[in-house]
Chimera marker file (.cmm) of the C-alpha trace (Angstrom):
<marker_set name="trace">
<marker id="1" x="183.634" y="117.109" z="-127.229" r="1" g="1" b="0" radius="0.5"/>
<marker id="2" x="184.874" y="116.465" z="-123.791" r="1" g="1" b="0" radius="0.5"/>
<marker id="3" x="184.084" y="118.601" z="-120.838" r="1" g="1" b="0" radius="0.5"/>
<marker id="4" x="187.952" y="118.799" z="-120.061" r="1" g="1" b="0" radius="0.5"/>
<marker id="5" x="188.093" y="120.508" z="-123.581" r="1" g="1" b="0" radius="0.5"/>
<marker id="6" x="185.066" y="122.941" z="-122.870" r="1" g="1" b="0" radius="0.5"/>
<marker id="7" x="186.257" y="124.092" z="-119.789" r="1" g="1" b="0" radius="0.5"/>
<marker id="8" x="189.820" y="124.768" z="-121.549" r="1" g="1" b="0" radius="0.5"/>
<marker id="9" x="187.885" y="126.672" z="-124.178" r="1" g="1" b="0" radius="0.5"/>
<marker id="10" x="186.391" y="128.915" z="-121.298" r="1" g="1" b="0" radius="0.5"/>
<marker id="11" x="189.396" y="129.537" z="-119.701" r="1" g="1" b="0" radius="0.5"/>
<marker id="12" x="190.920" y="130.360" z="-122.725" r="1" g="1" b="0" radius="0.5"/>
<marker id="13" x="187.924" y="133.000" z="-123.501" r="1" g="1" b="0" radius="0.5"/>
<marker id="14" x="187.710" y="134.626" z="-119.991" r="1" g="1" b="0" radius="0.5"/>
<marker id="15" x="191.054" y="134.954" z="-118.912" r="1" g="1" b="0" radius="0.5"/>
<marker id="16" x="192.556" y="137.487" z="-121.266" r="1" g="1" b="0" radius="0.5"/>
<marker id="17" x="189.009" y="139.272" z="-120.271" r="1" g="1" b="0" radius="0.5"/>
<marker id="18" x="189.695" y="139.076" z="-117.193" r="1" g="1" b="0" radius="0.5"/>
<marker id="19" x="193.007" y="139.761" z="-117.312" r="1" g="1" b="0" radius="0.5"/>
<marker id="20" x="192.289" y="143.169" z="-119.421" r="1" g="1" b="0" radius="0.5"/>
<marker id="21" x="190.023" y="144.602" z="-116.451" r="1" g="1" b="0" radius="0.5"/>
<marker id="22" x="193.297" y="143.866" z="-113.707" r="1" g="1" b="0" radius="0.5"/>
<marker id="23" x="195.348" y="145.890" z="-116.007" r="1" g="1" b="0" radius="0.5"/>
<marker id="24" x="193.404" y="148.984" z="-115.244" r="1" g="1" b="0" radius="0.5"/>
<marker id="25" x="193.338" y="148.659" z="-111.438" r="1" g="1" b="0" radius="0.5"/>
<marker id="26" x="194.021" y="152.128" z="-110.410" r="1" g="1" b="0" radius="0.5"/>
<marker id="27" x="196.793" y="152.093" z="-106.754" r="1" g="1" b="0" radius="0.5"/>
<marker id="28" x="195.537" y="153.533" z="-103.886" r="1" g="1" b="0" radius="0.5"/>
<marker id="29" x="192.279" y="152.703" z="-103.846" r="1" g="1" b="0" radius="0.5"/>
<marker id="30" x="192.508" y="149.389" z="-102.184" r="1" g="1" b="0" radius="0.5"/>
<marker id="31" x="189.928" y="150.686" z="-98.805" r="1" g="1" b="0" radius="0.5"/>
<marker id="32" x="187.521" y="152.363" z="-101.583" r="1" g="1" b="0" radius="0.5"/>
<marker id="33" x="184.128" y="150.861" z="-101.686" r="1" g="1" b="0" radius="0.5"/>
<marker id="34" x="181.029" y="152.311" z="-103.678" r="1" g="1" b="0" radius="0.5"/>
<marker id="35" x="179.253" y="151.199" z="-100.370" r="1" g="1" b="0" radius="0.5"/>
<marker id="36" x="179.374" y="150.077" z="-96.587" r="1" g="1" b="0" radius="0.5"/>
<marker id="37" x="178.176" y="146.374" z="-97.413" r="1" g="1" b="0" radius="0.5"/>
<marker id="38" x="180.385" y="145.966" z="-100.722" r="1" g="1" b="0" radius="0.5"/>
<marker id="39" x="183.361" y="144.230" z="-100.762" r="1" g="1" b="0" radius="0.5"/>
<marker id="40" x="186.549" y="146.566" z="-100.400" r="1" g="1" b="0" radius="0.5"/>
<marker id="41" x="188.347" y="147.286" z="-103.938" r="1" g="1" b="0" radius="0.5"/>
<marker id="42" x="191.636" y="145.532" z="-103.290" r="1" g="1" b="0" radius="0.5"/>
<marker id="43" x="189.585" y="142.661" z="-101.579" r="1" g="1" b="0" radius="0.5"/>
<marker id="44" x="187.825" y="142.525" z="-105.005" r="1" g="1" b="0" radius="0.5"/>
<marker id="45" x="190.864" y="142.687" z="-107.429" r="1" g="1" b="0" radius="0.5"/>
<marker id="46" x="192.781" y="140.181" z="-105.935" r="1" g="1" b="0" radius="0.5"/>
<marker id="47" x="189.473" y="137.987" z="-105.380" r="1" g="1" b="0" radius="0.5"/>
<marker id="48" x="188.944" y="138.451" z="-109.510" r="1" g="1" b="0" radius="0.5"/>
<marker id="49" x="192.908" y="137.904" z="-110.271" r="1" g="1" b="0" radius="0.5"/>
<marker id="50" x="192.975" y="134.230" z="-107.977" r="1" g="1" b="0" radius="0.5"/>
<marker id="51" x="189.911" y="133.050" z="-108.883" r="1" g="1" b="0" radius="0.5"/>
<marker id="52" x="191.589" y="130.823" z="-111.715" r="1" g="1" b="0" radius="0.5"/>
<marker id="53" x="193.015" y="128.510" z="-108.548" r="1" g="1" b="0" radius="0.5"/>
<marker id="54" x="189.679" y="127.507" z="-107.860" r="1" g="1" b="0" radius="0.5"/>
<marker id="55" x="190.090" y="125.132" z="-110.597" r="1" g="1" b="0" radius="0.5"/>
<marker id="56" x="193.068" y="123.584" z="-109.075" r="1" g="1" b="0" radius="0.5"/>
<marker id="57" x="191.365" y="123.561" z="-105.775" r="1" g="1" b="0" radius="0.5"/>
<marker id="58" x="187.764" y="121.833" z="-107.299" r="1" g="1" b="0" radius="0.5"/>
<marker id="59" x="189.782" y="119.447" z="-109.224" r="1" g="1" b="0" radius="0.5"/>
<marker id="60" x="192.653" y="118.552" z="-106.689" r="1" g="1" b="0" radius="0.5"/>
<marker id="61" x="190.574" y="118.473" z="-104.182" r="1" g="1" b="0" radius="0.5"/>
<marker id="62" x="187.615" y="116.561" z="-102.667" r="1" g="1" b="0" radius="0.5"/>
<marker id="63" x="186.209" y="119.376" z="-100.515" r="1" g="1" b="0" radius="0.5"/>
<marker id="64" x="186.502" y="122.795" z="-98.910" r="1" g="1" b="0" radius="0.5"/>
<marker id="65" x="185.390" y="124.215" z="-95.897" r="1" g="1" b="0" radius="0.5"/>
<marker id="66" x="185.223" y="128.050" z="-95.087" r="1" g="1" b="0" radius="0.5"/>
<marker id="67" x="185.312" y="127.826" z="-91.942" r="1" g="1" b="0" radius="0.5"/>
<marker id="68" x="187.782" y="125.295" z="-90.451" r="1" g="1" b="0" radius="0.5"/>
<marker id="69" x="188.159" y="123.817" z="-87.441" r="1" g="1" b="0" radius="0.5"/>
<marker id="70" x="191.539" y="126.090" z="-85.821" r="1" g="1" b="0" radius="0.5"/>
<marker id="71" x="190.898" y="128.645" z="-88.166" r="1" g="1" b="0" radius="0.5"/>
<marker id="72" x="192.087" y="129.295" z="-91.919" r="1" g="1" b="0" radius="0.5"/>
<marker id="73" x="195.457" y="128.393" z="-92.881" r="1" g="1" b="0" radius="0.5"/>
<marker id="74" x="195.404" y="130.226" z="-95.704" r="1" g="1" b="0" radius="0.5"/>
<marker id="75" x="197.804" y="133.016" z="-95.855" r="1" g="1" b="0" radius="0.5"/>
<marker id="76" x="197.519" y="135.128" z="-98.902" r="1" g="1" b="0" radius="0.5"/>
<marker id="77" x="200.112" y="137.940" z="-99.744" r="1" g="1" b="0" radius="0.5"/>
<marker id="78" x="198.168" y="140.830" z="-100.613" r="1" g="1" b="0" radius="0.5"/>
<marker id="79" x="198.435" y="142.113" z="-104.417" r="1" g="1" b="0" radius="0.5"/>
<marker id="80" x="198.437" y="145.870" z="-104.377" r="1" g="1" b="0" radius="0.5"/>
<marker id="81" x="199.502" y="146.894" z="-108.275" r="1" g="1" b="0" radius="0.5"/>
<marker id="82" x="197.847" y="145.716" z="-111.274" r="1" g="1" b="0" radius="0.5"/>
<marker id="83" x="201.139" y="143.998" z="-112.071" r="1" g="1" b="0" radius="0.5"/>
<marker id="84" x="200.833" y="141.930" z="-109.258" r="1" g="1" b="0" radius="0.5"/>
<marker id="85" x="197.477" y="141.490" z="-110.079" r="1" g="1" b="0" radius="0.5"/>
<marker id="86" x="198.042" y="140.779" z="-113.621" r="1" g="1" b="0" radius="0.5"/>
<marker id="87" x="200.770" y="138.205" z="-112.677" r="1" g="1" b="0" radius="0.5"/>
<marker id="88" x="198.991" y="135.807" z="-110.059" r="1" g="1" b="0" radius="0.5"/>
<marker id="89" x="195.981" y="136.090" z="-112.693" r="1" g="1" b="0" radius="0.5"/>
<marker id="90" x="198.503" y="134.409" z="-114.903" r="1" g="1" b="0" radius="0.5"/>
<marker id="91" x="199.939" y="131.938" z="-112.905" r="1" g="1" b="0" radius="0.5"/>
<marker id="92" x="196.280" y="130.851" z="-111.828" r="1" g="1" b="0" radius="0.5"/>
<marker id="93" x="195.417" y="130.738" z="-115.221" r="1" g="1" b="0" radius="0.5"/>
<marker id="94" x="198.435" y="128.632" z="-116.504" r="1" g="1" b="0" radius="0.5"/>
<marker id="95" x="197.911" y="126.119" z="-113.616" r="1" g="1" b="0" radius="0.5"/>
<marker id="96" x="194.096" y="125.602" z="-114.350" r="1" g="1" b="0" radius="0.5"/>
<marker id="97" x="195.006" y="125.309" z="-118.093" r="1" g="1" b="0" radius="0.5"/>
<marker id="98" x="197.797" y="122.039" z="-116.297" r="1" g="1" b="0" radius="0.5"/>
<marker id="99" x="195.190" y="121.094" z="-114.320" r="1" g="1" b="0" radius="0.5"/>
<marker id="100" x="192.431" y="120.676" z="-116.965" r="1" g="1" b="0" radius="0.5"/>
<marker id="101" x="194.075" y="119.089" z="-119.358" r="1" g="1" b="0" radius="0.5"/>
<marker id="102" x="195.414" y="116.638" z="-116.714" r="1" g="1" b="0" radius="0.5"/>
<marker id="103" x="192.073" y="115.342" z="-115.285" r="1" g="1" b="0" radius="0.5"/>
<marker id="104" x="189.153" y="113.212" z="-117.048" r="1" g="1" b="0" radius="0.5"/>
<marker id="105" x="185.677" y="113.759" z="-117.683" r="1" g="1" b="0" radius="0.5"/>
<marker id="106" x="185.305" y="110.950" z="-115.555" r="1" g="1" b="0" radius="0.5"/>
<marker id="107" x="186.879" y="112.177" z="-112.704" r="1" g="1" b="0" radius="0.5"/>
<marker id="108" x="184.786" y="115.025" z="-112.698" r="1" g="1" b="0" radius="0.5"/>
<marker id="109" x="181.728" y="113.444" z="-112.191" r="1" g="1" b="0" radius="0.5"/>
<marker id="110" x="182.949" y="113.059" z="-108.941" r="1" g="1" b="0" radius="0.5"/>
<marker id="111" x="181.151" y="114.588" z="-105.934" r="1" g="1" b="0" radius="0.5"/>
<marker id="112" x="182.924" y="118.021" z="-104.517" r="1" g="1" b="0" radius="0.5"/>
<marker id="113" x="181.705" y="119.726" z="-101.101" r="1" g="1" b="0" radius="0.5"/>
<marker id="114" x="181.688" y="122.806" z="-99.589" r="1" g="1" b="0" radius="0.5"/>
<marker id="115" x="181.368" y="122.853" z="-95.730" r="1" g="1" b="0" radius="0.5"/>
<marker id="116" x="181.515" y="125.593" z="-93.243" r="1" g="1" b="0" radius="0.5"/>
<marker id="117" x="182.532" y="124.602" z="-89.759" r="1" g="1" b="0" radius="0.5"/>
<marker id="118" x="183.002" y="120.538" z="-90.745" r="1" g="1" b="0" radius="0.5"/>
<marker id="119" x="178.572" y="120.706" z="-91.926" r="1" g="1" b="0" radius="0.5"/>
<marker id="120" x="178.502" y="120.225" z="-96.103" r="1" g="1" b="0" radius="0.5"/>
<marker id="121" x="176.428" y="123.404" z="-97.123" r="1" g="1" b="0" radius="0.5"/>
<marker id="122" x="176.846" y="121.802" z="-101.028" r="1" g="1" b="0" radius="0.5"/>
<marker id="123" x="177.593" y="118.809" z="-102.287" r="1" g="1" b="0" radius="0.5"/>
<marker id="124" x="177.974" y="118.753" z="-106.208" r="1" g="1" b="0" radius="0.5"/>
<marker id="125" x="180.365" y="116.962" z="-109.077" r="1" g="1" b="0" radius="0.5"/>
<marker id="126" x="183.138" y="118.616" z="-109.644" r="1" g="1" b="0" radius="0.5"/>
<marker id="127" x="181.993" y="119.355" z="-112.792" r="1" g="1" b="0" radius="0.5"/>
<marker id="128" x="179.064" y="121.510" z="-112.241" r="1" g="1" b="0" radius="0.5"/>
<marker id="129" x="180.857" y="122.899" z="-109.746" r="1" g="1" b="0" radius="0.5"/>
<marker id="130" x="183.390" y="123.774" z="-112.318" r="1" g="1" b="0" radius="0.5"/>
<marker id="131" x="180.954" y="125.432" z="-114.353" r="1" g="1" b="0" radius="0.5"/>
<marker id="132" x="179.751" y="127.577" z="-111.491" r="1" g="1" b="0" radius="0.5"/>
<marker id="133" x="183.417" y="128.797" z="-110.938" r="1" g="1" b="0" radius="0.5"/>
<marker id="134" x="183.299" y="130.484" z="-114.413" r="1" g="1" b="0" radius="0.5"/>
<marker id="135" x="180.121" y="132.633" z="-113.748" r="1" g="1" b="0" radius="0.5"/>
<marker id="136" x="181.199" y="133.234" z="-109.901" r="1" g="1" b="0" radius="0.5"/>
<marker id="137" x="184.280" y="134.653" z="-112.357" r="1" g="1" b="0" radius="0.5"/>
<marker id="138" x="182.578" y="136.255" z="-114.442" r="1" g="1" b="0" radius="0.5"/>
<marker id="139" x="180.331" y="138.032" z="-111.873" r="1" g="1" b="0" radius="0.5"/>
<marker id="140" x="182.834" y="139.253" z="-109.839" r="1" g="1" b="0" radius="0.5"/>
<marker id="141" x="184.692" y="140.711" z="-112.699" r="1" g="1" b="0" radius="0.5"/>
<marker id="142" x="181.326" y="142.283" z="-113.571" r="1" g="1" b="0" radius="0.5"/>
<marker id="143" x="181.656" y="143.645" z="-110.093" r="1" g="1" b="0" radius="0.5"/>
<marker id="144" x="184.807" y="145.227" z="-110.809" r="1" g="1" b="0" radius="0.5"/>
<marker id="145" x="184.320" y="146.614" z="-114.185" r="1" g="1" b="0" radius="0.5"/>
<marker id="146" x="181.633" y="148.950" z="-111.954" r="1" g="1" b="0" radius="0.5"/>
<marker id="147" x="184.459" y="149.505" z="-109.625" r="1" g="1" b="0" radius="0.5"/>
<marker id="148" x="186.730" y="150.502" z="-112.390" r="1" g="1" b="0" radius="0.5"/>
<marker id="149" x="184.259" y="153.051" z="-113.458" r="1" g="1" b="0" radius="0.5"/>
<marker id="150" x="183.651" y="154.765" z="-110.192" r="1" g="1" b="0" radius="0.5"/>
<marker id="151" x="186.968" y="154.701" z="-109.765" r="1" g="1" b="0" radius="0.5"/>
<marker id="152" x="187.340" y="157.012" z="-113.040" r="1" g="1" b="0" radius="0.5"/>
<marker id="153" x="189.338" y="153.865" z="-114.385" r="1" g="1" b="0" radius="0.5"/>
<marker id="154" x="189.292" y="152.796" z="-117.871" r="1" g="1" b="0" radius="0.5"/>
<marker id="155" x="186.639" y="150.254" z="-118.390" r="1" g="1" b="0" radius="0.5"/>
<marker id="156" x="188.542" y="147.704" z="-120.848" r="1" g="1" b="0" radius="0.5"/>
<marker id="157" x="185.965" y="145.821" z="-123.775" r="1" g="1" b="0" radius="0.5"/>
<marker id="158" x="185.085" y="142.367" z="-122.140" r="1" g="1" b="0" radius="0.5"/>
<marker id="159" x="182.478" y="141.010" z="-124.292" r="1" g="1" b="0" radius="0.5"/>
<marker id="160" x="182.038" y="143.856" z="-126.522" r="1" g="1" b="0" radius="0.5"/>
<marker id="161" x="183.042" y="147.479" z="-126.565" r="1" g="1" b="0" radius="0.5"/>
<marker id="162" x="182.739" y="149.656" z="-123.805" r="1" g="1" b="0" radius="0.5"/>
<marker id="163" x="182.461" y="153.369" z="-123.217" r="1" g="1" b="0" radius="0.5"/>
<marker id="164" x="186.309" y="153.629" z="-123.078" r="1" g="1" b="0" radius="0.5"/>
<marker id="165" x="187.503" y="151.148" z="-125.473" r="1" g="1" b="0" radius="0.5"/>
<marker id="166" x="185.867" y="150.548" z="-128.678" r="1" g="1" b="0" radius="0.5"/>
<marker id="167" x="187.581" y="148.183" z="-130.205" r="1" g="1" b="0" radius="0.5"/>
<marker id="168" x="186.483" y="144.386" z="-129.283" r="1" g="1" b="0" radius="0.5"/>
<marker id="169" x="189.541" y="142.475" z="-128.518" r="1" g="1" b="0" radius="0.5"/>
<link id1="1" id2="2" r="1" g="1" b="0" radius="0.2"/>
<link id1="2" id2="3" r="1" g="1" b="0" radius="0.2"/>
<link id1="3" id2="4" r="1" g="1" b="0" radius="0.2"/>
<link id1="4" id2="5" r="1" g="1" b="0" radius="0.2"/>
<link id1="5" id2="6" r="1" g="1" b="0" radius="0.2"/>
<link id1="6" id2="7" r="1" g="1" b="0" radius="0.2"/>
<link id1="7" id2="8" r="1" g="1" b="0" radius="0.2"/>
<link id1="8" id2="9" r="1" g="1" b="0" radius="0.2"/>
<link id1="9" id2="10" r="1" g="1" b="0" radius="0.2"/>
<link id1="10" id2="11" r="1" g="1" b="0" radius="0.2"/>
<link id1="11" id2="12" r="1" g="1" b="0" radius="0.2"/>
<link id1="12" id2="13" r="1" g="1" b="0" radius="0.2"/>
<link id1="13" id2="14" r="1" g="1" b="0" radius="0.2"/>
<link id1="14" id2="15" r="1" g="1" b="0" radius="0.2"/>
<link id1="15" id2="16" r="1" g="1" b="0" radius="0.2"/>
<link id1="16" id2="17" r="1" g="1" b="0" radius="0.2"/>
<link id1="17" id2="18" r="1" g="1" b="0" radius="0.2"/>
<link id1="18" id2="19" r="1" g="1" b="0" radius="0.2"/>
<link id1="19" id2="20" r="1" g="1" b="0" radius="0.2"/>
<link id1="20" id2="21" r="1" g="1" b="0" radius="0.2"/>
<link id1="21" id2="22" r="1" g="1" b="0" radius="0.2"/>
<link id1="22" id2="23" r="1" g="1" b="0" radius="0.2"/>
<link id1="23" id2="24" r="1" g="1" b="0" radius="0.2"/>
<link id1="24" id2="25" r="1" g="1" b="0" radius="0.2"/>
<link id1="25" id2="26" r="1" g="1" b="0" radius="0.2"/>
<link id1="26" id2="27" r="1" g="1" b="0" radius="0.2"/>
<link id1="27" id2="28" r="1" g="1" b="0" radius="0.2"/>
<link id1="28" id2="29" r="1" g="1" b="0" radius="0.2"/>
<link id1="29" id2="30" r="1" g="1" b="0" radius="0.2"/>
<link id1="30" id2="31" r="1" g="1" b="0" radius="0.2"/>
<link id1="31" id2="32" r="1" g="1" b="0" radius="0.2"/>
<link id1="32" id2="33" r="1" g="1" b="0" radius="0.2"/>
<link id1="33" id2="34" r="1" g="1" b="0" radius="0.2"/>
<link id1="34" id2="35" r="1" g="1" b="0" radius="0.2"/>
<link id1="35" id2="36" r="1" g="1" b="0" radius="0.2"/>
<link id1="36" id2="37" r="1" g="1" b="0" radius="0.2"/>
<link id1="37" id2="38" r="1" g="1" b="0" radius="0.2"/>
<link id1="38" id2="39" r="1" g="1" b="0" radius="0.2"/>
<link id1="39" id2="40" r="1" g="1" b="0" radius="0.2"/>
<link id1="40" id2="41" r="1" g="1" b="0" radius="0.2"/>
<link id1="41" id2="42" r="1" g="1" b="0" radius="0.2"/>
<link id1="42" id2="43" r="1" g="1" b="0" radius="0.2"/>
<link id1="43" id2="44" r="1" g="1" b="0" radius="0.2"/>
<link id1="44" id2="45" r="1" g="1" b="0" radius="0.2"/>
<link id1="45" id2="46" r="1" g="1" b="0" radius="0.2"/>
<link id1="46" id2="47" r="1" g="1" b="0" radius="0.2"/>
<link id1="47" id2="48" r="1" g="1" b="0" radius="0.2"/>
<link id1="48" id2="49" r="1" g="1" b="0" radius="0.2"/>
<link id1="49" id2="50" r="1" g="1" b="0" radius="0.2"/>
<link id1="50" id2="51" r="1" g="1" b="0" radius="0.2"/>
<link id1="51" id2="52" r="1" g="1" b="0" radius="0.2"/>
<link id1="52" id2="53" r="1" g="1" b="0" radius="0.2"/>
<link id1="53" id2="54" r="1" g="1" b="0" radius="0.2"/>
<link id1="54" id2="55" r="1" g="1" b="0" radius="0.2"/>
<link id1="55" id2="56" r="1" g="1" b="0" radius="0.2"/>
<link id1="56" id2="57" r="1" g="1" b="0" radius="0.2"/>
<link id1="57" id2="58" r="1" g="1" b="0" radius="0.2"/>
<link id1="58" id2="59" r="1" g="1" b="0" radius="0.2"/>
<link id1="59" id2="60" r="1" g="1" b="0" radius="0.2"/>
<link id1="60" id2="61" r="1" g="1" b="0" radius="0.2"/>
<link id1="61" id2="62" r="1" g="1" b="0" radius="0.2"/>
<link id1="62" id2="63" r="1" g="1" b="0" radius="0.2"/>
<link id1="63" id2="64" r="1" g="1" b="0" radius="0.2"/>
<link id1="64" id2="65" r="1" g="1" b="0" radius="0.2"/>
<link id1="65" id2="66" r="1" g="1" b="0" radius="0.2"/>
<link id1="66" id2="67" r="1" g="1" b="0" radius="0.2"/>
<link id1="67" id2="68" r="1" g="1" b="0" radius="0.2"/>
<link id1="68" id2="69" r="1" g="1" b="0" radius="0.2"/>
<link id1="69" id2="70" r="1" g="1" b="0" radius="0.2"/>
<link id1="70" id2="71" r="1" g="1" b="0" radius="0.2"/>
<link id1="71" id2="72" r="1" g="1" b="0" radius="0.2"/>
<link id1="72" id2="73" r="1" g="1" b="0" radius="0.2"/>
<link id1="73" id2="74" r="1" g="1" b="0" radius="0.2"/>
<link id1="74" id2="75" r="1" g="1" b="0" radius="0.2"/>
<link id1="75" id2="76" r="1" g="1" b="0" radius="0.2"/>
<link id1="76" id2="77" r="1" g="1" b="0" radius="0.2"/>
<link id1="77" id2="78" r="1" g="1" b="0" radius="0.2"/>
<link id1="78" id2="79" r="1" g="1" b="0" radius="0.2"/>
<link id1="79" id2="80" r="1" g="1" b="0" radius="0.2"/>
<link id1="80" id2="81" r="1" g="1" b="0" radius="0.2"/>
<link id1="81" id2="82" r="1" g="1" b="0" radius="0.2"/>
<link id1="82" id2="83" r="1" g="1" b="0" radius="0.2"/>
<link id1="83" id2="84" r="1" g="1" b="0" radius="0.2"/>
<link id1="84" id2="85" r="1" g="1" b="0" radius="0.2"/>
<link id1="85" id2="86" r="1" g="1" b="0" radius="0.2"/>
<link id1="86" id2="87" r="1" g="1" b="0" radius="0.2"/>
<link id1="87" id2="88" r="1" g="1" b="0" radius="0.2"/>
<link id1="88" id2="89" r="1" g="1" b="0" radius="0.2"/>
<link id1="89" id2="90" r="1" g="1" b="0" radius="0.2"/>
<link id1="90" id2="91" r="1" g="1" b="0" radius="0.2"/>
<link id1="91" id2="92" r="1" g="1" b="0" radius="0.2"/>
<link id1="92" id2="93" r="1" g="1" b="0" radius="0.2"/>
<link id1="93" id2="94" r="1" g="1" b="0" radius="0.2"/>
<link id1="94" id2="95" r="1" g="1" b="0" radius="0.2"/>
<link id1="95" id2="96" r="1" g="1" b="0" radius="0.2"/>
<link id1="96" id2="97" r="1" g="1" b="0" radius="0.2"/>
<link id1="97" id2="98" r="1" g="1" b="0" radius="0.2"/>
<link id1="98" id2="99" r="1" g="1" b="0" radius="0.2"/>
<link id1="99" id2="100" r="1" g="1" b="0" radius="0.2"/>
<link id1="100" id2="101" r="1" g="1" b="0" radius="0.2"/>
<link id1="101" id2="102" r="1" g="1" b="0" radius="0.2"/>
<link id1="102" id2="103" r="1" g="1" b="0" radius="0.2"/>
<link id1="103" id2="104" r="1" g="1" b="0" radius="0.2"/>
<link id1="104" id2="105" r="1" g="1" b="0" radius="0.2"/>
<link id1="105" id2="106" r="1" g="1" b="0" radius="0.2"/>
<link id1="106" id2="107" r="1" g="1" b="0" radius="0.2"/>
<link id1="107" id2="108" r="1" g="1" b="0" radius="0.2"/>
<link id1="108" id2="109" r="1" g="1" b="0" radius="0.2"/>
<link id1="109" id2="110" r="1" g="1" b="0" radius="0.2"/>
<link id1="110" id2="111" r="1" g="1" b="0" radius="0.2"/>
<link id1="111" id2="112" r="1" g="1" b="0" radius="0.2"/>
<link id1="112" id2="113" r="1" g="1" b="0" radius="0.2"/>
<link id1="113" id2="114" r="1" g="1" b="0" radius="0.2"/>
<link id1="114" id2="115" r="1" g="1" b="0" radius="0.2"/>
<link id1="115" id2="116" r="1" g="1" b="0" radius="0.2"/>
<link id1="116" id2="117" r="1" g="1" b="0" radius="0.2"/>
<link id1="117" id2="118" r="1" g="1" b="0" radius="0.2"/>
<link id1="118" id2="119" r="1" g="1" b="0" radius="0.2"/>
<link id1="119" id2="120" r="1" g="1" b="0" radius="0.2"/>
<link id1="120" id2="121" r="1" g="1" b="0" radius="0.2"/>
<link id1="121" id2="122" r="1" g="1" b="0" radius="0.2"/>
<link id1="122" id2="123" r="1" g="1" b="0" radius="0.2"/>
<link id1="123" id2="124" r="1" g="1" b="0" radius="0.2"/>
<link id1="124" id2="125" r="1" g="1" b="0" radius="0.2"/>
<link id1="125" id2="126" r="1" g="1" b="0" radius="0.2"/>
<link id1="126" id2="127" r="1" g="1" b="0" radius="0.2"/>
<link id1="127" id2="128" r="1" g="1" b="0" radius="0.2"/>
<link id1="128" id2="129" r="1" g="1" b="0" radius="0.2"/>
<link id1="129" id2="130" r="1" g="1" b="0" radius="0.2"/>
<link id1="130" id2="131" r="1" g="1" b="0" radius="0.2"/>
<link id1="131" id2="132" r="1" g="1" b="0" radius="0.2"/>
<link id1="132" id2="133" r="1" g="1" b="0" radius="0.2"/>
<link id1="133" id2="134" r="1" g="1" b="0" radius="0.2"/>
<link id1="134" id2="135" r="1" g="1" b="0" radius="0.2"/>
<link id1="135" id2="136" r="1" g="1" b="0" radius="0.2"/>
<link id1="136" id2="137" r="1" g="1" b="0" radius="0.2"/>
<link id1="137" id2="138" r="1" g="1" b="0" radius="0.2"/>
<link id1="138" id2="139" r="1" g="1" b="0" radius="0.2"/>
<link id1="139" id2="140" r="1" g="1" b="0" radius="0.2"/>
<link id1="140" id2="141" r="1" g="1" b="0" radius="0.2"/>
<link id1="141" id2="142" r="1" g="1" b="0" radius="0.2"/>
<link id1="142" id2="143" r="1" g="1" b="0" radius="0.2"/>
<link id1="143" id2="144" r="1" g="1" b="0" radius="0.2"/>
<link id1="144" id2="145" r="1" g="1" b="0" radius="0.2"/>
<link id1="145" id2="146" r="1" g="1" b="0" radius="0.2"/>
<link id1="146" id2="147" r="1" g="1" b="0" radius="0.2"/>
<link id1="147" id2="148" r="1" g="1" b="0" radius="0.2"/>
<link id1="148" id2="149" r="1" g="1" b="0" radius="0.2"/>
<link id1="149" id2="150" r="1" g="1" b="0" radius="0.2"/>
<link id1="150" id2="151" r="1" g="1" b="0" radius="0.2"/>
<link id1="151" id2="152" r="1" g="1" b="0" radius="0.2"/>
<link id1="152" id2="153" r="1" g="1" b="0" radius="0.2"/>
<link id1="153" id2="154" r="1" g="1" b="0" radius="0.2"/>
<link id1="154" id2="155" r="1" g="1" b="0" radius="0.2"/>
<link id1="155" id2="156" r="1" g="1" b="0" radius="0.2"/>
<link id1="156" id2="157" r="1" g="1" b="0" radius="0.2"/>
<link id1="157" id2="158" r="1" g="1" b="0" radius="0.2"/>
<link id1="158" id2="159" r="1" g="1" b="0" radius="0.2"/>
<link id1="159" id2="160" r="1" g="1" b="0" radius="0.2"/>
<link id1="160" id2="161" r="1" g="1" b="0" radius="0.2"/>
<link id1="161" id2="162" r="1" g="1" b="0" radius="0.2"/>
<link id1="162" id2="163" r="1" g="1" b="0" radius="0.2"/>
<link id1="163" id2="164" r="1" g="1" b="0" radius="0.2"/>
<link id1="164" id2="165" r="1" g="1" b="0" radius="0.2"/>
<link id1="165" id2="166" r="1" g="1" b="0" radius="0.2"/>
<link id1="166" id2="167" r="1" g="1" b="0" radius="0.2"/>
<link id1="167" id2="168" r="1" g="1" b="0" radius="0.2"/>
<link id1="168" id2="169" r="1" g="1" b="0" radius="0.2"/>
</marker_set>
């Protein structure tokens, strides 16, 4: 099997997971954290919901750094429903699914970096790099299944039932 294929498989397995917990974002609550270090809940949501262009970004690209010279020029509309959140999930998702089946196991052999300010902090193949994209995923959306249930939210089934839903989707 090829790694292209694999890492279609896992998309295919996580993102109606993930796209389950988005559904159940409550409104309002986008300031709400369960502490003063944690990430805010909105900040968290719409982290979860975008993560699928990381794909695109790891494959398309040869490098990223967090901290560029002039600043970011990333401008990001913020998602404040779970429709909105549930929508640029699936958009991500449909253009990593493009994206995967586009490139070549050979291709992602190649190196990938992550700098801040212009110094490489990692330098991995795109590949692994992949692979550590899906459990960044998956831990953040771990993250906000906790969030969900603070929040009094129904905590969907994501690899087996939960308290709220029993049945195993």
């Amino acid at each position: 099997m090829k790694l292209t294929d694999l890492f279609v498989a896992q998309l295919d397995a996580e993102a109606p997971r993930t796209r389950r917990a988005l559904e159940h974002v409550p409104e309002g609550r986008d300031d709400w954290k369960p502490h003063e270090k944690s990430m805010p809940f909105g900040r968290l949501a719409m982290l979860v919901a975008t993560m699928p262009t990381w794909i695109n970004l790891v494959v398309n690209k040869d490098e990223l750094d967090l901290n560029p010279k002039g600043g970011s020029n990333v401008r990001q509309k913020p998602l404040r429903t779970s429709q909105e959140l549930v929508a640029a999930h699936d958009t991500g998702v449909t253009d990593a699914r493009a994206v995967l089946t586009k490139t070549t196991d050979d291709y992602l052999m190649t190196p990938w970096k992550l700098l801040v300010s212009g110094r490489v902090v990692s330098e991995q193949p795109k590949y692994i790099v992949l692979r550590d994209t899906f459990i960044h995923w998956s831990h953040h959306r771990g993250q906000l299944t906790v969030y969900l249930r603070l929040n009094n939210a129904t905590v969907p089934s994501i690899y087996g039932p939960s308290a709220d839903d029993t049945s195993f989707a």
